[in-house]
mmCIF file of the N, C-alpha and C atoms, coordinates in Angstrom:
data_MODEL
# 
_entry.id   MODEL 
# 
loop_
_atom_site.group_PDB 
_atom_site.id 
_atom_site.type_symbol 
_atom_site.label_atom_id 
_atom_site.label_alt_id 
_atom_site.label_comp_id 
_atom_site.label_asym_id 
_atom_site.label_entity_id 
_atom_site.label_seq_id 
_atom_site.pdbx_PDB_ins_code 
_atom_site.Cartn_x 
_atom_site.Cartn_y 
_atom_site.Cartn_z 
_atom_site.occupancy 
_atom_site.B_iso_or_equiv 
_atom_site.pdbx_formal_charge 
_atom_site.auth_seq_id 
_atom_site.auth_comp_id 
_atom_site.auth_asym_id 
_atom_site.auth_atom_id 
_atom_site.pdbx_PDB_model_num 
ATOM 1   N N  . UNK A 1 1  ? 16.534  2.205  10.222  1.00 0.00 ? 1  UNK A N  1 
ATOM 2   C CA . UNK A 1 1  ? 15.815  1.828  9.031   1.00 0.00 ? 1  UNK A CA 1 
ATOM 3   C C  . UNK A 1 1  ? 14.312  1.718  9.313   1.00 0.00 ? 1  UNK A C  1 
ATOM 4   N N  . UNK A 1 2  ? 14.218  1.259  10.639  1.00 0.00 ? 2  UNK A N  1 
ATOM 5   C CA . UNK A 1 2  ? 12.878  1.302  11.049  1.00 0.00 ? 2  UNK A CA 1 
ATOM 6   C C  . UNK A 1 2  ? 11.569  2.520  10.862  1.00 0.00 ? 2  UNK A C  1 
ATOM 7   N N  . UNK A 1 3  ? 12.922  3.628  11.265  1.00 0.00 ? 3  UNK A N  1 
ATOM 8   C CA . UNK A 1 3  ? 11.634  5.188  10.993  1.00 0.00 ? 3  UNK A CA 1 
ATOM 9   C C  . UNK A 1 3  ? 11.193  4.898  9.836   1.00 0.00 ? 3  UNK A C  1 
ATOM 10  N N  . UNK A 1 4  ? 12.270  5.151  9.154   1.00 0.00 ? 4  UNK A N  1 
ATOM 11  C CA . UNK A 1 4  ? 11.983  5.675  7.234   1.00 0.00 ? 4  UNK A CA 1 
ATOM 12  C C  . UNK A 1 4  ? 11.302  4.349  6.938   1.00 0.00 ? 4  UNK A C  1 
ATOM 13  N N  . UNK A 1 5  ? 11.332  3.164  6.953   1.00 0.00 ? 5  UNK A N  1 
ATOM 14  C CA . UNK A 1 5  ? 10.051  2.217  6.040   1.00 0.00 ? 5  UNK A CA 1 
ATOM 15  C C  . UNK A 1 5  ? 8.767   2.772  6.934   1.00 0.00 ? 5  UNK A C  1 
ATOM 16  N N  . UNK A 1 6  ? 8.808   3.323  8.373   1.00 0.00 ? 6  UNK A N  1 
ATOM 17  C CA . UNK A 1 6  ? 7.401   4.199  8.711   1.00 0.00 ? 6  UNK A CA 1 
ATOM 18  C C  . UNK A 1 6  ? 7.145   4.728  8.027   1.00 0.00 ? 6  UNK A C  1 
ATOM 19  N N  . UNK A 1 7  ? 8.359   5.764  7.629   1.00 0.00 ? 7  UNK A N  1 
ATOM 20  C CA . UNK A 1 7  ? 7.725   7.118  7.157   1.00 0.00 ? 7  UNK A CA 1 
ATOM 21  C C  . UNK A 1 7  ? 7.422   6.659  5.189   1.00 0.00 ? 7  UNK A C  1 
ATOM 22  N N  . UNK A 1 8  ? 8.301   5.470  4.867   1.00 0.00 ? 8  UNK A N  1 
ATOM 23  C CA . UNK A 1 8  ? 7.327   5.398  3.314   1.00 0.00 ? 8  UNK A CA 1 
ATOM 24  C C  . UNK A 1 8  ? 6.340   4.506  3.639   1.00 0.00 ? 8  UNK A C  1 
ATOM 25  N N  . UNK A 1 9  ? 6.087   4.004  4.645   1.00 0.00 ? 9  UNK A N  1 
ATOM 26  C CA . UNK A 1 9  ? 4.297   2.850  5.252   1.00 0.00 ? 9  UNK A CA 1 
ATOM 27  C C  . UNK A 1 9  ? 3.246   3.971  4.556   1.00 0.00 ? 9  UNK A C  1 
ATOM 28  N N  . UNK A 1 10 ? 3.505   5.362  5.166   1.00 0.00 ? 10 UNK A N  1 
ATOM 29  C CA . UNK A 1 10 ? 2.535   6.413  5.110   1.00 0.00 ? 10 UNK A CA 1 
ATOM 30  C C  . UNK A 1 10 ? 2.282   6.851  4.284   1.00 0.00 ? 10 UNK A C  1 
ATOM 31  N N  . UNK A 1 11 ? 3.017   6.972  2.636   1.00 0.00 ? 11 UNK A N  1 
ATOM 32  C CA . UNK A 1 11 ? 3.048   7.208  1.924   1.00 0.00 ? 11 UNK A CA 1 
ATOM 33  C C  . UNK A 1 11 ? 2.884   5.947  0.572   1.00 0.00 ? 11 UNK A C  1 
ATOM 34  N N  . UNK A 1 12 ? 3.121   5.027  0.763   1.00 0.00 ? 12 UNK A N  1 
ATOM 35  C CA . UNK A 1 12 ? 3.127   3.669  -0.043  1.00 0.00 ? 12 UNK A CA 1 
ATOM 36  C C  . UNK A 1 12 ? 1.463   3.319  0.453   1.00 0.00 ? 12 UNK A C  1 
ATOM 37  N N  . UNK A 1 13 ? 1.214   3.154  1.475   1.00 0.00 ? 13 UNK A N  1 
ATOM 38  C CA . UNK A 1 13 ? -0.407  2.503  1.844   1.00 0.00 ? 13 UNK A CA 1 
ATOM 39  C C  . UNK A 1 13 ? -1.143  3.114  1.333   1.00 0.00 ? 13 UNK A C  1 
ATOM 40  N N  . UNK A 1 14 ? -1.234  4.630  1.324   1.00 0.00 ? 14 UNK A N  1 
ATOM 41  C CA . UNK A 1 14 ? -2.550  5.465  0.934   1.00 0.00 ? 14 UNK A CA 1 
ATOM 42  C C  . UNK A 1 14 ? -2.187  5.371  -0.638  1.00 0.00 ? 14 UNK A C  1 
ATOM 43  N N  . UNK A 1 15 ? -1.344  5.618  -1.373  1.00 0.00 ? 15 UNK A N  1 
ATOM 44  C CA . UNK A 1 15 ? -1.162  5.643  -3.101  1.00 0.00 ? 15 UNK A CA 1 
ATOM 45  C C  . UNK A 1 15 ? -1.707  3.858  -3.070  1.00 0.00 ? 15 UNK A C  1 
ATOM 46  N N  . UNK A 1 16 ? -1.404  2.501  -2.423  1.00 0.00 ? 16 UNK A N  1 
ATOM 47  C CA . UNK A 1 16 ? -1.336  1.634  -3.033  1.00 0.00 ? 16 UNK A CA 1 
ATOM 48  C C  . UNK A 1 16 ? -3.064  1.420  -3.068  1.00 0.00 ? 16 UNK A C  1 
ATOM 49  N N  . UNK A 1 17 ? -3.404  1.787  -1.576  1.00 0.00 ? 17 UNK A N  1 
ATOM 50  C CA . UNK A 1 17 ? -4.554  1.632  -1.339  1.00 0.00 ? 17 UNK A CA 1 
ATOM 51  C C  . UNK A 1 17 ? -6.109  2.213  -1.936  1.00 0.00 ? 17 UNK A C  1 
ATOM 52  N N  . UNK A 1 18 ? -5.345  3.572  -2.863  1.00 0.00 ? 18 UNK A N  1 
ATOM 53  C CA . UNK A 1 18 ? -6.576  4.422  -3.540  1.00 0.00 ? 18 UNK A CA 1 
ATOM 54  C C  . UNK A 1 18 ? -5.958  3.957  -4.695  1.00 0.00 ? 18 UNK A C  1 
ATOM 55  N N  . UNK A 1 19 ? -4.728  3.094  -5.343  1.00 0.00 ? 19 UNK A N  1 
ATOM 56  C CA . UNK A 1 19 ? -4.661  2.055  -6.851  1.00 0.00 ? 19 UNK A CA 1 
ATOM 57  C C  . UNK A 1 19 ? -6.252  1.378  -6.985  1.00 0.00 ? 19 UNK A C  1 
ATOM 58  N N  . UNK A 1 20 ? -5.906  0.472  -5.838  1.00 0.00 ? 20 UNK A N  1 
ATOM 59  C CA . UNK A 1 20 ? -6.845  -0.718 -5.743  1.00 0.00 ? 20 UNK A CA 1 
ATOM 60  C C  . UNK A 1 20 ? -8.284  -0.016 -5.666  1.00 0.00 ? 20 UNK A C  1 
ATOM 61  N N  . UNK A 1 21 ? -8.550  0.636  -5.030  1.00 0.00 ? 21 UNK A N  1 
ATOM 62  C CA . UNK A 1 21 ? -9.660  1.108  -4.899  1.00 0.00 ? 21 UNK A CA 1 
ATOM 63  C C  . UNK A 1 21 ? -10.105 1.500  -6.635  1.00 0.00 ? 21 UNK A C  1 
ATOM 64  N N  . UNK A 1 22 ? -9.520  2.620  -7.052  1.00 0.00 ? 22 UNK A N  1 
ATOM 65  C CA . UNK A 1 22 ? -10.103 3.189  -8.270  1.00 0.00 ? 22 UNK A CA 1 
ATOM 66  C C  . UNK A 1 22 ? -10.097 1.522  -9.466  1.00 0.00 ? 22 UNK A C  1 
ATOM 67  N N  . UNK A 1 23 ? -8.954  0.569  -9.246  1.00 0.00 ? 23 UNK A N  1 
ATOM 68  C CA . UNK A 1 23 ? -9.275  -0.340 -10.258 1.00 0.00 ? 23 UNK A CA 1 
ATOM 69  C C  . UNK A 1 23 ? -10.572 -1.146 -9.791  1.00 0.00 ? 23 UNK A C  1 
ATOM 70  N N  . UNK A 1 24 ? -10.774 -0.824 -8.361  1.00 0.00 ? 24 UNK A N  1 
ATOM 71  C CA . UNK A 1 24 ? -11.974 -2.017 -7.788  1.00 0.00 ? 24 UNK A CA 1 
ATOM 72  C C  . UNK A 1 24 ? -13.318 -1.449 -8.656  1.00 0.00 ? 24 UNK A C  1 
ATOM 73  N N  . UNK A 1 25 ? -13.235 0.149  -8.559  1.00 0.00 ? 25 UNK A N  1 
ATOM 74  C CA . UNK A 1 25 ? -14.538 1.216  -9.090  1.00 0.00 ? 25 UNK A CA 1 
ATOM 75  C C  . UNK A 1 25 ? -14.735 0.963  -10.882 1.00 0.00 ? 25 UNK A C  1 
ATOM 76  N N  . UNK A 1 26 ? -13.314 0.857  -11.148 1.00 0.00 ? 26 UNK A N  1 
ATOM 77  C CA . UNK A 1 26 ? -13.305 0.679  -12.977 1.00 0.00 ? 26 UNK A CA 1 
ATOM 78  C C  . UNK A 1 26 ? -13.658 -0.710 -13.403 1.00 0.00 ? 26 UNK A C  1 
ATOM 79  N N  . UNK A 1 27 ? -13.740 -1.974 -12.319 1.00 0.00 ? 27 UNK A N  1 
ATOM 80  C CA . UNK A 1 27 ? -13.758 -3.140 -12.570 1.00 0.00 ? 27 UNK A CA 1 
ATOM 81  C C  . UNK A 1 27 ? -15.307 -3.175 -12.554 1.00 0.00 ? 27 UNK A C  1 
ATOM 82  N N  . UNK A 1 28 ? -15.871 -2.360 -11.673 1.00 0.00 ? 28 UNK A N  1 
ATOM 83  C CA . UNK A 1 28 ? -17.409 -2.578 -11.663 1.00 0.00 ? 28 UNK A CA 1 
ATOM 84  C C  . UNK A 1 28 ? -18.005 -2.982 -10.548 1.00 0.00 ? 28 UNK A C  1 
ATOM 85  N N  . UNK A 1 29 ? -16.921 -3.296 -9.535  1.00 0.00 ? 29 UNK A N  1 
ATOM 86  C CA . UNK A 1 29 ? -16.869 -3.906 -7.970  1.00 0.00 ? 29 UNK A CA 1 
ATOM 87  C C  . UNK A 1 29 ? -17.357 -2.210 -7.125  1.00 0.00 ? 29 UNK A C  1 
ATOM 88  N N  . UNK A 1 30 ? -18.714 -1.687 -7.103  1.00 0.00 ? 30 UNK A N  1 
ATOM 89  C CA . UNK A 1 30 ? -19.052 -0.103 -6.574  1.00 0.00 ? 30 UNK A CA 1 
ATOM 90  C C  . UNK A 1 30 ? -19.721 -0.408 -5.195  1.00 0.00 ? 30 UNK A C  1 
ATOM 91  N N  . UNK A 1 31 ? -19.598 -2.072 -4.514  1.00 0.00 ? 31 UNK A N  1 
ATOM 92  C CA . UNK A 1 31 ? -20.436 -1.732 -3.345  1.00 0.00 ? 31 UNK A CA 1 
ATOM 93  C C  . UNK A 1 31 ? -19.345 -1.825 -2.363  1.00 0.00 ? 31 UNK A C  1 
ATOM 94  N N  . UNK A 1 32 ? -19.916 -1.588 -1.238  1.00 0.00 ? 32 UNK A N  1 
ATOM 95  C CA . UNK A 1 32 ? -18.526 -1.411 0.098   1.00 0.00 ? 32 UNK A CA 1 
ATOM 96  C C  . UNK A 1 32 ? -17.486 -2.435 0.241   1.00 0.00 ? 32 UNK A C  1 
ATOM 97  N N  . UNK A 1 33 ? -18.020 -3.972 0.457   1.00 0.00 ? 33 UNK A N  1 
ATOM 98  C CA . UNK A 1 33 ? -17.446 -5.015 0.673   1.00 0.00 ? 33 UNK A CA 1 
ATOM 99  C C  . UNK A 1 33 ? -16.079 -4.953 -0.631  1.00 0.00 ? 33 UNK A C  1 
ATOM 100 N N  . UNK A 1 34 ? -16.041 -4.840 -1.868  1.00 0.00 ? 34 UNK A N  1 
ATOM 101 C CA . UNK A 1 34 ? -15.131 -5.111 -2.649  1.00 0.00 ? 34 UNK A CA 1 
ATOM 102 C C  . UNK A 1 34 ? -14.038 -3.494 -2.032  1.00 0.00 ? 34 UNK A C  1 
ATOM 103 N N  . UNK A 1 35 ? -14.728 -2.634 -2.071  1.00 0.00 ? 35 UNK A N  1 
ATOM 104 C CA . UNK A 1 35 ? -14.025 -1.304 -2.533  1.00 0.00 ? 35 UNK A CA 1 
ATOM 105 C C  . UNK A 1 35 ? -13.096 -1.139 -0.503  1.00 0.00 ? 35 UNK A C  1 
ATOM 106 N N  . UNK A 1 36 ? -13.629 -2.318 0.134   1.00 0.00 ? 36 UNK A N  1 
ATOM 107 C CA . UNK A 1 36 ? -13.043 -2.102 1.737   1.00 0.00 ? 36 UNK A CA 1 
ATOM 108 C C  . UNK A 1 36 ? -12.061 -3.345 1.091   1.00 0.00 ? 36 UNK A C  1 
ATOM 109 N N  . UNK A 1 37 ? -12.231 -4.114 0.571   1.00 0.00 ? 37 UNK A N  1 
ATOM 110 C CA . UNK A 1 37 ? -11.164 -5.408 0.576   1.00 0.00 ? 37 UNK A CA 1 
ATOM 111 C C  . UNK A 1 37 ? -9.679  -4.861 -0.285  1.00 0.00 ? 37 UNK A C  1 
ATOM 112 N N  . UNK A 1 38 ? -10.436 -3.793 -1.262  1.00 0.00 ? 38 UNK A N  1 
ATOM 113 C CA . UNK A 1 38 ? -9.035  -3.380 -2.325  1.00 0.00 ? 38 UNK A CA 1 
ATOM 114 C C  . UNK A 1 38 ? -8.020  -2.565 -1.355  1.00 0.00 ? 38 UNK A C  1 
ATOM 115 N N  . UNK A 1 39 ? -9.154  -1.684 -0.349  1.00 0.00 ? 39 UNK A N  1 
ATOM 116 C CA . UNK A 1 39 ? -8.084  -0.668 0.398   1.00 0.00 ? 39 UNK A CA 1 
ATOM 117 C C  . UNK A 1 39 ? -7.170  -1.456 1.497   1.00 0.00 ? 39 UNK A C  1 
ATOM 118 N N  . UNK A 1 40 ? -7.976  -2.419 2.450   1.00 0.00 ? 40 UNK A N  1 
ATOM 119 C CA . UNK A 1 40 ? -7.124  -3.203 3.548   1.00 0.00 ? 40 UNK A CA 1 
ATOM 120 C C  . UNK A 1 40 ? -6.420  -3.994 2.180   1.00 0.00 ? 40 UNK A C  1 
ATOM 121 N N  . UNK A 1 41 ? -6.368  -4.416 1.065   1.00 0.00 ? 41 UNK A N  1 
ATOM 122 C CA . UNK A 1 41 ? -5.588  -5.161 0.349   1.00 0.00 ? 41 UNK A CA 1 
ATOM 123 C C  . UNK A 1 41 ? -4.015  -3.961 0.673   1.00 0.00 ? 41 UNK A C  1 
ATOM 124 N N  . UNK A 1 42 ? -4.829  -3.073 -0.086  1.00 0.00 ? 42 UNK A N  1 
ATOM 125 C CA . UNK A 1 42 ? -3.208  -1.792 0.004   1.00 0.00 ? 42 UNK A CA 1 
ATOM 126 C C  . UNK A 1 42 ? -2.650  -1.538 1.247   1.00 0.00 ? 42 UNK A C  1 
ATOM 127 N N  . UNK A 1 43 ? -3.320  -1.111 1.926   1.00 0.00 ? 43 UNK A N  1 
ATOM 128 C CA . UNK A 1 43 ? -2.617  -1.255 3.117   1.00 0.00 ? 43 UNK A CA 1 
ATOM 129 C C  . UNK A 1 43 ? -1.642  -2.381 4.139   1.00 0.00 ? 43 UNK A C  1 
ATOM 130 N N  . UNK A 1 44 ? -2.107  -3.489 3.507   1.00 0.00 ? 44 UNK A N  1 
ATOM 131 C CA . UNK A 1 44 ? -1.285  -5.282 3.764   1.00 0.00 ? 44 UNK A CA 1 
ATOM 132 C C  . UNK A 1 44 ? -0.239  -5.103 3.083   1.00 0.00 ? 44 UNK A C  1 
ATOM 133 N N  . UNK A 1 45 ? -0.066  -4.873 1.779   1.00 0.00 ? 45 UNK A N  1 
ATOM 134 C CA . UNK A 1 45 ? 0.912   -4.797 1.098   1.00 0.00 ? 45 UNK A CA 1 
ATOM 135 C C  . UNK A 1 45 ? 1.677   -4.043 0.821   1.00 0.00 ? 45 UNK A C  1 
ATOM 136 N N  . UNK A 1 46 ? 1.198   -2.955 1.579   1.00 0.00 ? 46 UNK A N  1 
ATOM 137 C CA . UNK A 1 46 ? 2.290   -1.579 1.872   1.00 0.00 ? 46 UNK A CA 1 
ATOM 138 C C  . UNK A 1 46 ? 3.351   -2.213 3.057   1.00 0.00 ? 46 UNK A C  1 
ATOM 139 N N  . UNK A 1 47 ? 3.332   -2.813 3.550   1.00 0.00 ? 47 UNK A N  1 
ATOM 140 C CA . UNK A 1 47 ? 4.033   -3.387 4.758   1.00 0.00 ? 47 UNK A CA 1 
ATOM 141 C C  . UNK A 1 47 ? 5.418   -3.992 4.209   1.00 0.00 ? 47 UNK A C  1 
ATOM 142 N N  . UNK A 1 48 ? 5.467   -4.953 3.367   1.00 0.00 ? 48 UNK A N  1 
ATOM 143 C CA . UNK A 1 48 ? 6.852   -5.493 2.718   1.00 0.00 ? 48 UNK A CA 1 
ATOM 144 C C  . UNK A 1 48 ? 7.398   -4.654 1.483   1.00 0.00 ? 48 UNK A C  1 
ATOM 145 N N  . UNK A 1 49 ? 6.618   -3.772 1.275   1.00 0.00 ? 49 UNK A N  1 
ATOM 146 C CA . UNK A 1 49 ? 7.045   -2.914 -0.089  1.00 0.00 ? 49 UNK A CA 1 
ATOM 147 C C  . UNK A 1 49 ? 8.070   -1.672 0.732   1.00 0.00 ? 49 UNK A C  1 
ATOM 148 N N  . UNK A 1 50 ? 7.194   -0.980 1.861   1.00 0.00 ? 50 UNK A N  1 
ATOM 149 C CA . UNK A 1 50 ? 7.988   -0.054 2.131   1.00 0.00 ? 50 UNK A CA 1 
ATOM 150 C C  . UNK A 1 50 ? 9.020   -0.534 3.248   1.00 0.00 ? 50 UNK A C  1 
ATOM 151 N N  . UNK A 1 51 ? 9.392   -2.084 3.626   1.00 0.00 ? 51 UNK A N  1 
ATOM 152 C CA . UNK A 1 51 ? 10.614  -2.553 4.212   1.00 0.00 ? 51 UNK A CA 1 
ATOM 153 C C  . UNK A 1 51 ? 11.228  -2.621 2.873   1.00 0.00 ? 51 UNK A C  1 
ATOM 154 N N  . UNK A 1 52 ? 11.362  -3.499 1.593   1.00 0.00 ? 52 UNK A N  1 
ATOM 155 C CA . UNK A 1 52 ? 12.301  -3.333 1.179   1.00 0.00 ? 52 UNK A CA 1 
ATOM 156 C C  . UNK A 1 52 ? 12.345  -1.903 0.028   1.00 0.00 ? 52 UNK A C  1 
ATOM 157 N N  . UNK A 1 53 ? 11.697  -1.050 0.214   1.00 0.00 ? 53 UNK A N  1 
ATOM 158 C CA . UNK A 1 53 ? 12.113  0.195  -0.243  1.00 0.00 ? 53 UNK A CA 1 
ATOM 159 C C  . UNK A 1 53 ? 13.293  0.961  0.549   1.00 0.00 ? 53 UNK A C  1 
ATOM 160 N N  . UNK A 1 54 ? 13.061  0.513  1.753   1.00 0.00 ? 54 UNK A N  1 
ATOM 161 C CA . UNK A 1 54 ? 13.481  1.418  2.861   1.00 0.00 ? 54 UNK A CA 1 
ATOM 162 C C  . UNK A 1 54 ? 15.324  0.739  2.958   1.00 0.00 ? 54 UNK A C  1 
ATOM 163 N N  . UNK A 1 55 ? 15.102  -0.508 2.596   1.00 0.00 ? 55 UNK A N  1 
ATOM 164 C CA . UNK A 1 55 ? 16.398  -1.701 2.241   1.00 0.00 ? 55 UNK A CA 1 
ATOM 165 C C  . UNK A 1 55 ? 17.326  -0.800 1.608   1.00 0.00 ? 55 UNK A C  1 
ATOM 166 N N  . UNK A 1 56 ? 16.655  -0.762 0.379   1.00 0.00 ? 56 UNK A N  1 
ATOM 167 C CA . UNK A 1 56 ? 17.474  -0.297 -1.166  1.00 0.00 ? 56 UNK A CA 1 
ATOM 168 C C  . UNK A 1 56 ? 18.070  1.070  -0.759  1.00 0.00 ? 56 UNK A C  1 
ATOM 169 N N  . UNK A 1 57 ? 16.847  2.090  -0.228  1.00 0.00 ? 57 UNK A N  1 
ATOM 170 C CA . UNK A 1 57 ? 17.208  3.442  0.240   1.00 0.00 ? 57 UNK A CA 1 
ATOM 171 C C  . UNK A 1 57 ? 18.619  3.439  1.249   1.00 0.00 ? 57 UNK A C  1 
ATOM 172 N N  . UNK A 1 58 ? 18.408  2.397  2.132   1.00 0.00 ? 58 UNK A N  1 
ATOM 173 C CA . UNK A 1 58 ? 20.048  2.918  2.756   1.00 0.00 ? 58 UNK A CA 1 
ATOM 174 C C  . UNK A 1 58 ? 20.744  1.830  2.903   1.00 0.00 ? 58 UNK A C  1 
ATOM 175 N N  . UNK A 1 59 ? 20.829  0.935  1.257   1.00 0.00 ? 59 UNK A N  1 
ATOM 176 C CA . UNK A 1 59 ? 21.722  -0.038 1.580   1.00 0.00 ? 59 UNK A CA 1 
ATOM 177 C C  . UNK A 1 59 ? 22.025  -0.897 2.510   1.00 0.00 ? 59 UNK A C  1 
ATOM 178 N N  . UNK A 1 60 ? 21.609  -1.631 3.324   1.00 0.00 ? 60 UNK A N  1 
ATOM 179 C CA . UNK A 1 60 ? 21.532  -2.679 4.236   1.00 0.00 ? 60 UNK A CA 1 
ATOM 180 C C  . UNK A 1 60 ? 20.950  -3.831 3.512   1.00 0.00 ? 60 UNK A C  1 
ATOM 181 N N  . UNK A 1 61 ? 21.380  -5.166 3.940   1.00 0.00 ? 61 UNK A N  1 
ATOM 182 C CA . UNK A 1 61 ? 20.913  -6.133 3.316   1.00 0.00 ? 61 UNK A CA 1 
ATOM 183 C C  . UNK A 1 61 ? 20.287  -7.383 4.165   1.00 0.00 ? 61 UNK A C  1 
# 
């Protein structure tokens, strides 16, 4: 189970991480400090999303 929540880490961080980013740009937040906090935000929270994605995907509990 370990690979596959890797292999959706890689794929969940960069989509969650360019979310945050473009809402940081639409919010009005355009200097580095906000638009670096939205991406390490996505990338933190790609961590428990793609364990229990990876859960559901092969049934283990």
């Amino acid at each position: 189970m370990m690979r596959l929540a890797s292999i959706l880490y890689s794929l969940i961080s960069t989509t969650l991480a360019g979310s945050f980013i473009v809402v940081s740009l639409v919010s009005g937040y355009v200097t580095l400090i906000p638009i670096l906090i939205a991406a390490a935000l996505g990338f933190v929270l790609a961590v428990p999303v793609s364990w229990l994605i990876a859960r559901q995907i092969t049934g283990t509990e």
